[in-house]
N, CA, C and O atoms as a GROMACS GRO file, in nm:
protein
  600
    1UNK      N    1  13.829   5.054   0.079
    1UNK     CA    2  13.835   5.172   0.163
    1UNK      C    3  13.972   5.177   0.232
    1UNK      O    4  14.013   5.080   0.295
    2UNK      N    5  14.048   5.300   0.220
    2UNK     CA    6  14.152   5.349   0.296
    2UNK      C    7  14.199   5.301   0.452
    2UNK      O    8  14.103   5.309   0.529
    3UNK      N    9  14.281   5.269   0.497
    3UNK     CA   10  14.266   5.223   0.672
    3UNK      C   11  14.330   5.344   0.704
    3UNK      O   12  14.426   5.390   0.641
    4UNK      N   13  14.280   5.391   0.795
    4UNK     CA   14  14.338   5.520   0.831
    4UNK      C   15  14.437   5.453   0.935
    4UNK      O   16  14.443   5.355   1.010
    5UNK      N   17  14.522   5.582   0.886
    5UNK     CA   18  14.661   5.561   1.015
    5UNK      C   19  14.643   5.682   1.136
    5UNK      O   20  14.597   5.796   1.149
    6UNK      N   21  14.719   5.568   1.223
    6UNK     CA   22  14.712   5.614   1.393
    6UNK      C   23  14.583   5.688   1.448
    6UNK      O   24  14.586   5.795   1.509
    7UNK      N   25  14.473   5.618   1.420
    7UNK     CA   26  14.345   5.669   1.470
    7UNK      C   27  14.327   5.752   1.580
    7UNK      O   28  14.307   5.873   1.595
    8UNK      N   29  14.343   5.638   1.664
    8UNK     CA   30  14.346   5.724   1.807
    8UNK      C   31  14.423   5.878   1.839
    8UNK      O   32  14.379   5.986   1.880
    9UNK      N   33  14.587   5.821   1.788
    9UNK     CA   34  14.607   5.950   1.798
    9UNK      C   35  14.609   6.047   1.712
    9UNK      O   36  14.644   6.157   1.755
   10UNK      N   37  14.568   6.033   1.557
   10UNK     CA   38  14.484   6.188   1.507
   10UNK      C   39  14.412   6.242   1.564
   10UNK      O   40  14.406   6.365   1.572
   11UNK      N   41  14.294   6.112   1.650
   11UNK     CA   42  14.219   6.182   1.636
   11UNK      C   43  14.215   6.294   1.824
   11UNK      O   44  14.150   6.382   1.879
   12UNK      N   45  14.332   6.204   1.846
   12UNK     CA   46  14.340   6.285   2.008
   12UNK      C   47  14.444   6.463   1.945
   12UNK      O   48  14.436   6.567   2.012
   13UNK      N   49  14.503   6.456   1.851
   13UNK     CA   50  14.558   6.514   1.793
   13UNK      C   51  14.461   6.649   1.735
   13UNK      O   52  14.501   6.765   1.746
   14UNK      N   53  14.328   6.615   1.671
   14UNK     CA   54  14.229   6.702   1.653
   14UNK      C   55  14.189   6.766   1.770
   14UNK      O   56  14.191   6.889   1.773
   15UNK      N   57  14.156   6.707   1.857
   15UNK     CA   58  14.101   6.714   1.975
   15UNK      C   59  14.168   6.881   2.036
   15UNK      O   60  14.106   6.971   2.094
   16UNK      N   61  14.317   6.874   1.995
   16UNK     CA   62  14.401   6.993   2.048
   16UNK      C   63  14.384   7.078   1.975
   16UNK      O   64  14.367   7.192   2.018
   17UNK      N   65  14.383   7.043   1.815
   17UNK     CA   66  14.384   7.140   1.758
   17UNK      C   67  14.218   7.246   1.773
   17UNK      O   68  14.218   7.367   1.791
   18UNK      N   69  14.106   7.167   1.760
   18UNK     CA   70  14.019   7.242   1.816
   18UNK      C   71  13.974   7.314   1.939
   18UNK      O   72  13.881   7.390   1.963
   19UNK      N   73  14.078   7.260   2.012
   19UNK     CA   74  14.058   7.320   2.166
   19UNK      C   75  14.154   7.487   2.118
   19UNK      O   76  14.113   7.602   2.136
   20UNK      N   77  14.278   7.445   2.060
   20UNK     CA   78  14.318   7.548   2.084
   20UNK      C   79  14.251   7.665   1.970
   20UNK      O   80  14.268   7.782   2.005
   21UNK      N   81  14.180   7.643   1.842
   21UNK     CA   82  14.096   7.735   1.790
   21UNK      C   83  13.981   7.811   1.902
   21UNK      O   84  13.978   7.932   1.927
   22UNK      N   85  13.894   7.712   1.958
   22UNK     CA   86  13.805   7.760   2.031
   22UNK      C   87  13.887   7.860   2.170
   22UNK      O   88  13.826   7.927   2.254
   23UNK      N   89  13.989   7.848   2.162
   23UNK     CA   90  14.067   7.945   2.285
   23UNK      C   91  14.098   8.056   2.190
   23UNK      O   92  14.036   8.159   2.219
   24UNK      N   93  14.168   8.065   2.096
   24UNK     CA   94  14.248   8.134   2.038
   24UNK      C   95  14.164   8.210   1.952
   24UNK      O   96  14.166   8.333   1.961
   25UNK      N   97  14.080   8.145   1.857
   25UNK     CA   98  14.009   8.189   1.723
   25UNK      C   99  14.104   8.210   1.610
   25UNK      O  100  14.216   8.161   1.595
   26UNK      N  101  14.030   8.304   1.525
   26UNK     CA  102  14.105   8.274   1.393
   26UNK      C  103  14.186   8.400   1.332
   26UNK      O  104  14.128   8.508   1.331
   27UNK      N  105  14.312   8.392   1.286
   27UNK     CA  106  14.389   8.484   1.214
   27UNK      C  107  14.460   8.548   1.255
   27UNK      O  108  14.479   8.667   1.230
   28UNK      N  109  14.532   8.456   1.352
   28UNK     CA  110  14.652   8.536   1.430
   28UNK      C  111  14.783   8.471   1.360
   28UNK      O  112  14.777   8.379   1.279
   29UNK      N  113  14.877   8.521   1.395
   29UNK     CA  114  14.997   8.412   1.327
   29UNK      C  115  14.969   8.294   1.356
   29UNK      O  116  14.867   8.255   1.413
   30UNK      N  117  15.078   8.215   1.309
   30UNK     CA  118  15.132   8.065   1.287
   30UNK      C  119  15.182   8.051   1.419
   30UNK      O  120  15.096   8.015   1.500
   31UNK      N  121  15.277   8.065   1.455
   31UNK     CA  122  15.362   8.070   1.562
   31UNK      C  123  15.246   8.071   1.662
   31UNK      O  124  15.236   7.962   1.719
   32UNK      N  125  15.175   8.143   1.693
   32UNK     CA  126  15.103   8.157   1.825
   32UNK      C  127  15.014   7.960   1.827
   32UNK      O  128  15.011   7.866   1.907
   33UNK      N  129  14.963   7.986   1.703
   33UNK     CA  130  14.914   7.834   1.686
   33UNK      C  131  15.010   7.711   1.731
   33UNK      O  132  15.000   7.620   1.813
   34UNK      N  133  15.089   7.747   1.653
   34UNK     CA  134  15.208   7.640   1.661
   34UNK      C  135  15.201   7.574   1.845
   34UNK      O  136  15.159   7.470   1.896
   35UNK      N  137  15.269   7.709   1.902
   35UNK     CA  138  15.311   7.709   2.044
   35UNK      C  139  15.207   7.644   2.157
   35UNK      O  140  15.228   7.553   2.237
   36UNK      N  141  15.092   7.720   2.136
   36UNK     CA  142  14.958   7.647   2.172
   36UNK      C  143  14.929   7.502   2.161
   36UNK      O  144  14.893   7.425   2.250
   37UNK      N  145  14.953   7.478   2.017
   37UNK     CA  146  14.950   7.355   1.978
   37UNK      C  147  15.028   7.235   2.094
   37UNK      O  148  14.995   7.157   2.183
   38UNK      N  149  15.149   7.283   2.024
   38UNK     CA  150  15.265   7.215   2.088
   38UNK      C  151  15.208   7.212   2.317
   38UNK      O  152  15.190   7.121   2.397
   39UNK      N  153  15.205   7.319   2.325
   39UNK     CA  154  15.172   7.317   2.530
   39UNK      C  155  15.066   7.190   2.499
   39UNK      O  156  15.090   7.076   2.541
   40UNK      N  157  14.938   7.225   2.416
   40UNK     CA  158  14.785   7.114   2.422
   40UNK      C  159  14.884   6.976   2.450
   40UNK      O  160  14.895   6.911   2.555
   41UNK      N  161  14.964   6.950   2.294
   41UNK     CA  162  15.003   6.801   2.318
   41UNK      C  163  15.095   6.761   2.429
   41UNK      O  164  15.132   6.648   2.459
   42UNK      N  165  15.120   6.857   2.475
   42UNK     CA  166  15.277   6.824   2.601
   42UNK      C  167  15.165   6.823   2.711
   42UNK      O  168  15.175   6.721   2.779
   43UNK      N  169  15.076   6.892   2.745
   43UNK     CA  170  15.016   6.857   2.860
   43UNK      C  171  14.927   6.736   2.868
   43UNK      O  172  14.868   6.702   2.971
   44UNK      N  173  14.922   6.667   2.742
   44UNK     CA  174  14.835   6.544   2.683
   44UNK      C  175  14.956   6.445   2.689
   44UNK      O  176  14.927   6.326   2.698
   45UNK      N  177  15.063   6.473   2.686
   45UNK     CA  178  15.140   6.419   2.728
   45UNK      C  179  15.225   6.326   2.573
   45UNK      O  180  15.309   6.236   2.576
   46UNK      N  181  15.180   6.372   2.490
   46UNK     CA  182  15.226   6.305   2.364
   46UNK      C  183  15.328   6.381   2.325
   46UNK      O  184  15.319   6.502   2.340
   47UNK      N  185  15.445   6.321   2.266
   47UNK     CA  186  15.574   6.361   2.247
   47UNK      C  187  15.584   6.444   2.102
   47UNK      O  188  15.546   6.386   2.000
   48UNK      N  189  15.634   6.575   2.096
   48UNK     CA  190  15.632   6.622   1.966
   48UNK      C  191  15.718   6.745   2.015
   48UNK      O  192  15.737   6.796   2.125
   49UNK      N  193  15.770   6.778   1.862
   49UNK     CA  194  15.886   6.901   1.874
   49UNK      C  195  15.835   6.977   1.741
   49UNK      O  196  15.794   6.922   1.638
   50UNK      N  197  15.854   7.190   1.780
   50UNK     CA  198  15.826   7.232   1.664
   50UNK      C  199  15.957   7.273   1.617
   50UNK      O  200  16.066   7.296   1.669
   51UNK      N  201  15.893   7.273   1.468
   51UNK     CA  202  16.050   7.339   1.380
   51UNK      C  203  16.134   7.252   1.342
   51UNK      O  204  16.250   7.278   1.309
   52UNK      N  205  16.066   7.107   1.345
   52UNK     CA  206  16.196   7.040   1.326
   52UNK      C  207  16.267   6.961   1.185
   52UNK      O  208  16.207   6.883   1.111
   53UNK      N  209  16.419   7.005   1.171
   53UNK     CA  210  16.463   7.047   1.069
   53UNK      C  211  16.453   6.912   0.946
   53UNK      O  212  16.432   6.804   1.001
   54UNK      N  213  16.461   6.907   0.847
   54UNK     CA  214  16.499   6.789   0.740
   54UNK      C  215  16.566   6.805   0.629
   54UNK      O  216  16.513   6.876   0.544
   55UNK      N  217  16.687   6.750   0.601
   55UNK     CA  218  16.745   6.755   0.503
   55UNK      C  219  16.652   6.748   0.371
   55UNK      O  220  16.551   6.678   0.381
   56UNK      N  221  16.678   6.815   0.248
   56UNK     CA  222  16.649   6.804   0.155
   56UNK      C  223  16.771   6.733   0.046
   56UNK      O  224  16.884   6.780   0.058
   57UNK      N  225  16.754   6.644  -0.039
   57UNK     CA  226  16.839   6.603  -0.133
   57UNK      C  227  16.818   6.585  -0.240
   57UNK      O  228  16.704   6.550  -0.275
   58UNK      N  229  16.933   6.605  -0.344
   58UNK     CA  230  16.919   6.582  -0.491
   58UNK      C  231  17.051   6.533  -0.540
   58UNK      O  232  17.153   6.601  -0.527
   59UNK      N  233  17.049   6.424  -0.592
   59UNK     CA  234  17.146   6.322  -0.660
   59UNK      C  235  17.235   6.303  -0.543
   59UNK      O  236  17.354   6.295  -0.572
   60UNK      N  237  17.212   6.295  -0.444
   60UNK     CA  238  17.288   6.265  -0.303
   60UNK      C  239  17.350   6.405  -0.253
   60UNK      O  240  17.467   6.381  -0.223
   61UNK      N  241  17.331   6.496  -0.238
   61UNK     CA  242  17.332   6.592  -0.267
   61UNK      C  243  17.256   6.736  -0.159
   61UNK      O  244  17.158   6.801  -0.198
   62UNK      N  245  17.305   6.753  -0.063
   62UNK     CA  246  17.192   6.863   0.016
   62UNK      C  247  17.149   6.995  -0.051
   62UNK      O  248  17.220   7.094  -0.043
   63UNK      N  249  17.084   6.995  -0.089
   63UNK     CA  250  16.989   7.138  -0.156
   63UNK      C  251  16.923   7.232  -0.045
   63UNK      O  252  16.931   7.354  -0.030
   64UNK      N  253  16.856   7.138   0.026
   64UNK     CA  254  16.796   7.269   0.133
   64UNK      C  255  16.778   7.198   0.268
   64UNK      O  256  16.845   7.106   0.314
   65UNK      N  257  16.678   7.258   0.321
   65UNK     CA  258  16.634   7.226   0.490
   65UNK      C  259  16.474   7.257   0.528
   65UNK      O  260  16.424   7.357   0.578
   66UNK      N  261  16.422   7.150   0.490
   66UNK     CA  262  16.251   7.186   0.538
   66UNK      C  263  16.228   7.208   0.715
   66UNK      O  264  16.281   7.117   0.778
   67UNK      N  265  16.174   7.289   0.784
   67UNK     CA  266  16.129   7.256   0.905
   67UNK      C  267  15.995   7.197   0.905
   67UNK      O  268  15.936   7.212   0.798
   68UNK      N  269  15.938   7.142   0.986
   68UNK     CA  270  15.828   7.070   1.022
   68UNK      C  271  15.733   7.182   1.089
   68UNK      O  272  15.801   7.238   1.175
   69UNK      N  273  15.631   7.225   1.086
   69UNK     CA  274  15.594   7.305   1.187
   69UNK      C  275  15.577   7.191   1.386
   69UNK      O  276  15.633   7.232   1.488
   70UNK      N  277  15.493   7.064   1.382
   70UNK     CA  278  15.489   7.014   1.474
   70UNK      C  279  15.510   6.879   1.420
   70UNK      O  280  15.447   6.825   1.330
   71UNK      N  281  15.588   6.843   1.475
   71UNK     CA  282  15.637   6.656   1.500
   71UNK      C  283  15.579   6.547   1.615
   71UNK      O  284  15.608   6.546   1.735
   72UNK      N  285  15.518   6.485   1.566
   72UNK     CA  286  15.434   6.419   1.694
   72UNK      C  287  15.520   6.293   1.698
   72UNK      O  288  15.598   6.262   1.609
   73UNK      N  289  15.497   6.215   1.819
   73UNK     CA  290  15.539   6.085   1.832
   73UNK      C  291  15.625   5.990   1.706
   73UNK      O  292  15.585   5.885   1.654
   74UNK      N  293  15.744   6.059   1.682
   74UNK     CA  294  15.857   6.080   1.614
   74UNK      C  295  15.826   6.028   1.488
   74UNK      O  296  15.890   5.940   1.431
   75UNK      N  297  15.709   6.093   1.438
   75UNK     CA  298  15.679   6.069   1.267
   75UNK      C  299  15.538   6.032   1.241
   75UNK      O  300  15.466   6.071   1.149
   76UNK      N  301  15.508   5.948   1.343
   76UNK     CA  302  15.344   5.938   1.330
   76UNK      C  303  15.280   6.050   1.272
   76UNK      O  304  15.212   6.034   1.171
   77UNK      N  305  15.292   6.145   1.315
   77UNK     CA  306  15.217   6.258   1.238
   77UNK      C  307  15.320   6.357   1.272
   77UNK      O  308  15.405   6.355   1.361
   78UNK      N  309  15.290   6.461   1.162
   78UNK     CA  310  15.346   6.587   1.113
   78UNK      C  311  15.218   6.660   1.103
   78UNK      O  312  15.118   6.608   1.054
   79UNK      N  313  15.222   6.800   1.156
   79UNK     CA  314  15.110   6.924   1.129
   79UNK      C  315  15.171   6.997   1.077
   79UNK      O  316  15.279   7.034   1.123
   80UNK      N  317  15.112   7.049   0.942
   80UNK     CA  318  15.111   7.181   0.880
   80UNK      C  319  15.056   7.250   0.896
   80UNK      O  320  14.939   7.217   0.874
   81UNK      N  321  15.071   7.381   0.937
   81UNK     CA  322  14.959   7.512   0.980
   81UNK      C  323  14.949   7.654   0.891
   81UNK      O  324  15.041   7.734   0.877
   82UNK      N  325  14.836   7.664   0.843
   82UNK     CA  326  14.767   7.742   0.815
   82UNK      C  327  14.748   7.808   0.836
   82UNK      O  328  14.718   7.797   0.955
   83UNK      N  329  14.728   7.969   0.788
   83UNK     CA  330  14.607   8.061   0.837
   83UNK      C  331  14.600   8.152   0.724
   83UNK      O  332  14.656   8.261   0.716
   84UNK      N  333  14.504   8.082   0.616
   84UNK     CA  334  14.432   8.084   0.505
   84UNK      C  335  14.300   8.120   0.496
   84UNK      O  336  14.232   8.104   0.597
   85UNK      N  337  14.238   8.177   0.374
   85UNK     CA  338  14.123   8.165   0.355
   85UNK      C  339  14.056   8.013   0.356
   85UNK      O  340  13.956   7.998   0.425
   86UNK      N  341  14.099   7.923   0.295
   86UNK     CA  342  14.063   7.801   0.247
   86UNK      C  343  14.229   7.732   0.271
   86UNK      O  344  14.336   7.792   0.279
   87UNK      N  345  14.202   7.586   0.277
   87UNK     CA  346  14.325   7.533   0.194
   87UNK      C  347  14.283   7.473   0.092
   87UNK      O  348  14.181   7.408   0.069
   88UNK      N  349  14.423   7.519   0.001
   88UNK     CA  350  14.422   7.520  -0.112
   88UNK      C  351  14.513   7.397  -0.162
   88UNK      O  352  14.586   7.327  -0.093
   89UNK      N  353  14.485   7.387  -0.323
   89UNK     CA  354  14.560   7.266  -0.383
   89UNK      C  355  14.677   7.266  -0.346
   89UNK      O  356  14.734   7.163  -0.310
   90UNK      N  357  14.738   7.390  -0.350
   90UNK     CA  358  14.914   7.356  -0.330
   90UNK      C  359  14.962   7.354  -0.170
   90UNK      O  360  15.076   7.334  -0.130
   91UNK      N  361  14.849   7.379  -0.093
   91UNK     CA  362  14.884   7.330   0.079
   91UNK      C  363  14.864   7.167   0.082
   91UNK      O  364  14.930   7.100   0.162
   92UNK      N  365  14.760   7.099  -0.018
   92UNK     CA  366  14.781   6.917  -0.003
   92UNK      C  367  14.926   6.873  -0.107
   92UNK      O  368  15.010   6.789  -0.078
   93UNK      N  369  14.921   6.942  -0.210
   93UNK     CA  370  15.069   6.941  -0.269
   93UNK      C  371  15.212   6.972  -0.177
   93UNK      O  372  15.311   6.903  -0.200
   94UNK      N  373  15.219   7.094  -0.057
   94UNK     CA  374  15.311   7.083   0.031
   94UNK      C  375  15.264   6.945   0.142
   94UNK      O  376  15.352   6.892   0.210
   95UNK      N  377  15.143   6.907   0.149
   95UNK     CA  378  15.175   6.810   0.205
   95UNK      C  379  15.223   6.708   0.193
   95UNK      O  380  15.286   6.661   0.287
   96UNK      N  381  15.205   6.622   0.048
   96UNK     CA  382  15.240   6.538   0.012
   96UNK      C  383  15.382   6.545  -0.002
   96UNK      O  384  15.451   6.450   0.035
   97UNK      N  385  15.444   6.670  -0.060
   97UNK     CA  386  15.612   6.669  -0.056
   97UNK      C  387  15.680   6.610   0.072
   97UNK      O  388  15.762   6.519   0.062
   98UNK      N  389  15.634   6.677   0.228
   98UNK     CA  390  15.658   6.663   0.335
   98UNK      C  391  15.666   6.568   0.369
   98UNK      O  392  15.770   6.561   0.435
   99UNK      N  393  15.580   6.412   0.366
   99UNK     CA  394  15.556   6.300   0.414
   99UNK      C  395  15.677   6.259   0.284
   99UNK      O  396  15.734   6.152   0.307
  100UNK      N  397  15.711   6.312   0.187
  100UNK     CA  398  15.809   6.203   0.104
  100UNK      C  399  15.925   6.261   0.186
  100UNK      O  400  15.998   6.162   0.196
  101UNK      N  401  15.996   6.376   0.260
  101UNK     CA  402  16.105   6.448   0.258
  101UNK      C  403  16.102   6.375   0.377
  101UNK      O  404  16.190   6.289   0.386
  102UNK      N  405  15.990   6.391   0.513
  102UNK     CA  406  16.027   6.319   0.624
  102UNK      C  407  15.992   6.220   0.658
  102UNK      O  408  16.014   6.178   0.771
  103UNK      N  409  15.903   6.132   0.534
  103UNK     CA  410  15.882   5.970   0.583
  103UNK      C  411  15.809   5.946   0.732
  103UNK      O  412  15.821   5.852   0.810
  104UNK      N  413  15.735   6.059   0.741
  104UNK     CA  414  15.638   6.043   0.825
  104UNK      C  415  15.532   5.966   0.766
  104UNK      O  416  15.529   5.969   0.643
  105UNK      N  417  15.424   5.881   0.838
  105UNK     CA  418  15.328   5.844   0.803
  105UNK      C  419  15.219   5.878   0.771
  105UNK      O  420  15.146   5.814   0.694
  106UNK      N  421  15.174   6.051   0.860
  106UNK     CA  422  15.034   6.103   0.833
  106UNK      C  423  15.083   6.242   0.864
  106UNK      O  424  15.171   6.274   0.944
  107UNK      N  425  14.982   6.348   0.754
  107UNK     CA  426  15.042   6.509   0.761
  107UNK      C  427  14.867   6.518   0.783
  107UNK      O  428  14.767   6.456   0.745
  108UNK      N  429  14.906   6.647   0.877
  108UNK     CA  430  14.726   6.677   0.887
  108UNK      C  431  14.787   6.829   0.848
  108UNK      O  432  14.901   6.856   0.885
  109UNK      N  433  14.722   6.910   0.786
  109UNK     CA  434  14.752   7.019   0.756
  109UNK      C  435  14.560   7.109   0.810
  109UNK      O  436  14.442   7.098   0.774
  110UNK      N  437  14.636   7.185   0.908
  110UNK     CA  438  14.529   7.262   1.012
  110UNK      C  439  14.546   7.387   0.947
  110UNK      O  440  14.661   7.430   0.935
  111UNK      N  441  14.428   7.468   0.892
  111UNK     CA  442  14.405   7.601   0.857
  111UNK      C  443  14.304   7.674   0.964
  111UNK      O  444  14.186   7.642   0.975
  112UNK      N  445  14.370   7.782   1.046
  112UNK     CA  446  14.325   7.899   1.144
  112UNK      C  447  14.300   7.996   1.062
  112UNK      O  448  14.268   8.085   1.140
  113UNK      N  449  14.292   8.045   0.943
  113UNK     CA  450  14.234   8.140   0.873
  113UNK      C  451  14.079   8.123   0.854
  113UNK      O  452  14.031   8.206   0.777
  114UNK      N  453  14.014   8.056   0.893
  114UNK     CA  454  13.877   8.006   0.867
  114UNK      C  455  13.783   8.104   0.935
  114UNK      O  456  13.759   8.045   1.041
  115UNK      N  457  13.711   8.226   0.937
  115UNK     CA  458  13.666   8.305   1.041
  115UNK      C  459  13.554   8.218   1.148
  115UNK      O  460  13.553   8.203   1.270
  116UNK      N  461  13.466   8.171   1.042
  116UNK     CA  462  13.344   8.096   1.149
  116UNK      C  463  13.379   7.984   1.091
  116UNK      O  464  13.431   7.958   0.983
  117UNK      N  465  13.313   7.875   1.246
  117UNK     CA  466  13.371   7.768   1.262
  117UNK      C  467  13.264   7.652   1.305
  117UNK      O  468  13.291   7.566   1.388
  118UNK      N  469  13.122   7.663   1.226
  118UNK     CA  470  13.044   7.582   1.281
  118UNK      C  471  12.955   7.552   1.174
  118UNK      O  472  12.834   7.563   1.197
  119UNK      N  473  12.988   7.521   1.072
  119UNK     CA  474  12.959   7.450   0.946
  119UNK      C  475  12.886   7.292   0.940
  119UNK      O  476  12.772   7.271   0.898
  120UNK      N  477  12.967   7.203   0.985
  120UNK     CA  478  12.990   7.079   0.966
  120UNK      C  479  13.054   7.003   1.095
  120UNK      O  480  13.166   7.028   1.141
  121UNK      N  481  12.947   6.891   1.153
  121UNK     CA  482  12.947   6.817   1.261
  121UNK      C  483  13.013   6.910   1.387
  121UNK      O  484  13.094   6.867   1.469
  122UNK      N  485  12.948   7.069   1.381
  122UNK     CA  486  12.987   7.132   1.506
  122UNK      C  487  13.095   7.185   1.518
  122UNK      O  488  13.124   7.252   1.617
  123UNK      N  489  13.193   7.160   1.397
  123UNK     CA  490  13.300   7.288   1.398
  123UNK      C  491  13.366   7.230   1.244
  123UNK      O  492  13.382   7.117   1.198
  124UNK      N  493  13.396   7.365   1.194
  124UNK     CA  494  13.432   7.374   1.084
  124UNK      C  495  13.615   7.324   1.110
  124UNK      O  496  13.655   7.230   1.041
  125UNK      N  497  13.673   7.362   1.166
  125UNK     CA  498  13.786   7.288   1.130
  125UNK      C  499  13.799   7.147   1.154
  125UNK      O  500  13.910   7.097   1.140
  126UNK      N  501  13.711   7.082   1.184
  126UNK     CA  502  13.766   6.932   1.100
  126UNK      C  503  13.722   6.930   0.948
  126UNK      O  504  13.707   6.819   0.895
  127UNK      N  505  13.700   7.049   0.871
  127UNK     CA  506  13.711   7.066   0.751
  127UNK      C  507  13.812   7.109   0.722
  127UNK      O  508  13.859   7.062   0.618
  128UNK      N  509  13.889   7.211   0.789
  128UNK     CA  510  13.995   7.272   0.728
  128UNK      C  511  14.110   7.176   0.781
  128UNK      O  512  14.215   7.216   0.732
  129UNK      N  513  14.129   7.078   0.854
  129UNK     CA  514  14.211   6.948   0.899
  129UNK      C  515  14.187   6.924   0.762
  129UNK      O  516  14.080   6.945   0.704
  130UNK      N  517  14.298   6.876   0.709
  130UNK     CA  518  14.343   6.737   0.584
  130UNK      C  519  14.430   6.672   0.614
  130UNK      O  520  14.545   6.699   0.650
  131UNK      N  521  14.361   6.549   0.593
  131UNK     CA  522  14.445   6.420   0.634
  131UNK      C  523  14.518   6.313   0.507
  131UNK      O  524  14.456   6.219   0.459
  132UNK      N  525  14.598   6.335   0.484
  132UNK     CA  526  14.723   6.322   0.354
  132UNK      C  527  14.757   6.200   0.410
  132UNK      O  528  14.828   6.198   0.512
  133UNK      N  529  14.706   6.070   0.342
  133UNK     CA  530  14.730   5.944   0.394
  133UNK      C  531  14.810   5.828   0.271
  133UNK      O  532  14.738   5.779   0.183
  134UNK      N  533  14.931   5.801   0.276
  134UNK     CA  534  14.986   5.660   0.220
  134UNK      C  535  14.990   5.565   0.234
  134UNK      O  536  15.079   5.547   0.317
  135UNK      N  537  14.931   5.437   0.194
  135UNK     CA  538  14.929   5.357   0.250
  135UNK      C  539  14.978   5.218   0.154
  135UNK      O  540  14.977   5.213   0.031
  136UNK      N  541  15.018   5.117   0.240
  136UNK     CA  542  15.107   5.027   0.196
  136UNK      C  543  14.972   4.908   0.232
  136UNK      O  544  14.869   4.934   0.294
  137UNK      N  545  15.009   4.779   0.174
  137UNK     CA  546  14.966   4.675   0.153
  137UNK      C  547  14.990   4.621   0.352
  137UNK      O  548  14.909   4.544   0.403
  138UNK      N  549  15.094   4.671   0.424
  138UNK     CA  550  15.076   4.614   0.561
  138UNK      C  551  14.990   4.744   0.639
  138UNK      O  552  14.975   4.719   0.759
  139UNK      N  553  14.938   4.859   0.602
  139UNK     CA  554  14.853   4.929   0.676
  139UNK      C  555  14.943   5.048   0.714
  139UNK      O  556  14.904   5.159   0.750
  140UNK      N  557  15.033   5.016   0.704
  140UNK     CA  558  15.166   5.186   0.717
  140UNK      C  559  15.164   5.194   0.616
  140UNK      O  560  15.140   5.102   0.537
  141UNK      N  561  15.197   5.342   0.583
  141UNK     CA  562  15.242   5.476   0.467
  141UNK      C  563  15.368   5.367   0.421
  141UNK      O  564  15.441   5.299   0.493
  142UNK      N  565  15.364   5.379   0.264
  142UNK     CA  566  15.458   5.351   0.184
  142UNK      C  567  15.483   5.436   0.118
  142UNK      O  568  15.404   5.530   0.120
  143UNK      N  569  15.580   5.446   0.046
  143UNK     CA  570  15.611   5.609  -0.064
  143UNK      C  571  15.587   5.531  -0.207
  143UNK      O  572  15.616   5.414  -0.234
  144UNK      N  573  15.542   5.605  -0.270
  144UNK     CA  574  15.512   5.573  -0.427
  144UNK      C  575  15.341   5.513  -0.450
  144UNK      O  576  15.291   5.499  -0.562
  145UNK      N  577  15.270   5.484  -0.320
  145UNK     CA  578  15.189   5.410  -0.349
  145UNK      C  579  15.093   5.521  -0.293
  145UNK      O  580  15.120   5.542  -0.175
  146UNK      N  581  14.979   5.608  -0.343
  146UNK     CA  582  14.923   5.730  -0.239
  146UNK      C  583  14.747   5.690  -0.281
  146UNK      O  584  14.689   5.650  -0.382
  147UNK      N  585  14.708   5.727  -0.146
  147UNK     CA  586  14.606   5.730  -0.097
  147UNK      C  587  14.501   5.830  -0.060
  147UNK      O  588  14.479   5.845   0.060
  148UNK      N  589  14.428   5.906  -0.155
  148UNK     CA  590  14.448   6.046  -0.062
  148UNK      C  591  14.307   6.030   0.023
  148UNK      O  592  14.223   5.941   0.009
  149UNK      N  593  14.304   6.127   0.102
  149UNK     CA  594  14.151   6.145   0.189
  149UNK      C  595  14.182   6.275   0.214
  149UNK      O  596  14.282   6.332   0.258
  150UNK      N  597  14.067   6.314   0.174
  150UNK     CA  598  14.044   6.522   0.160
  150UNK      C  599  13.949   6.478   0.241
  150UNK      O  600  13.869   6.558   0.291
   0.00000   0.00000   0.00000
C-alpha cells in the first residue's frame, strides 16, 4: 500500500478546499476559487502563492512557462483547479506533467464544476480532489517511479 504524502497537511488542505465550495458553490470561475482558496490557507496560516511561474525545458533549452494555480508550503503540494463536469483523464495527465515540471511532491487537482455535492462520505468533492502521488523507496515523491491514487 501507497504511504501517502504530507497527511496532515492535505488533509488540512481539503479542509479549505471544502469550506470554500460550501461558501462559494459550484461554477463560477477559477480565479474566484483560486483567491478564496489562497485567503482559507493564509488565514490557516500555511504558506502558499498563486500563479506561480516554472520554467519549461527541452534539450536545455526554455520552451515555455507553466503557472501553478496554488503553491503550498514550497512544493509540498501544488492545486490544480477545475471547474468541470467531471475530471477527466487528461486533468490526472496535466497532473502528472506538473509534479515532473515542478518537482513538487503531491498535486491535488480540485474540480468546482460538480453541481451537487453530497454523494460520498458527506460531500462529493473529496471525489472530485485527486491525489497524484510518487513515491520513492524513502517515502518522498521520486520522478520515474509513479504511484497513482484516484
Amino acid at each position: 500500500m501507497a504511504k501517502l504524502v504530507h497527511p496532515e497537511l492535505s488533509y488540512q488542505v481539503r479542509g479549505v478546499l471544502l469550506h470554500v465550495y460550501n461558501n462559494l458553490g459550484p461554477l463560477l470561475k477559477e480565479e474566484y476559487y483560486r483567491d478564496a482558496i489562497v485567503l482559507g490557507l493564509e488565514k490557516r496560516r500555511m504558506a502558499c502563492e498563486w500563479e506561480k511561474g516554472f520554467e519549461v525545458y527541452y534539450e536545455g533549452e526554455r520552451v515555455g512557462l507553466y503557472y501553478v494555480d496554488v503553491w503550498i508550503e514550497d512544493g509540498k503540494i501544488l492545486l490544480e483547479l477545475k471547474v468541470a463536469p467531471a475530471i477527466a483523464p487528461i486533468h490526472k495527465a496535466q497532473a502528472i506533467s506538473y509534479l515532473k515540471v515542478t518537482d513538487a511532491d503531491l498535486a491535488i487537482v480540485a474540480n468546482y464544476g460538480v453541481a451537487l455535492l453530497s454523494k460520498m462520505s458527506g460531500c462529493q468533492i473529496s471525489c472530485a480532489i485527486r491525489r497524484q502521488i510518487l513515491s520513492g523507496s524513502h517515502g518522498l515523491p521520486s520522478k520515474g517511479c509513479s504511484t497513482l491514487i484516484w
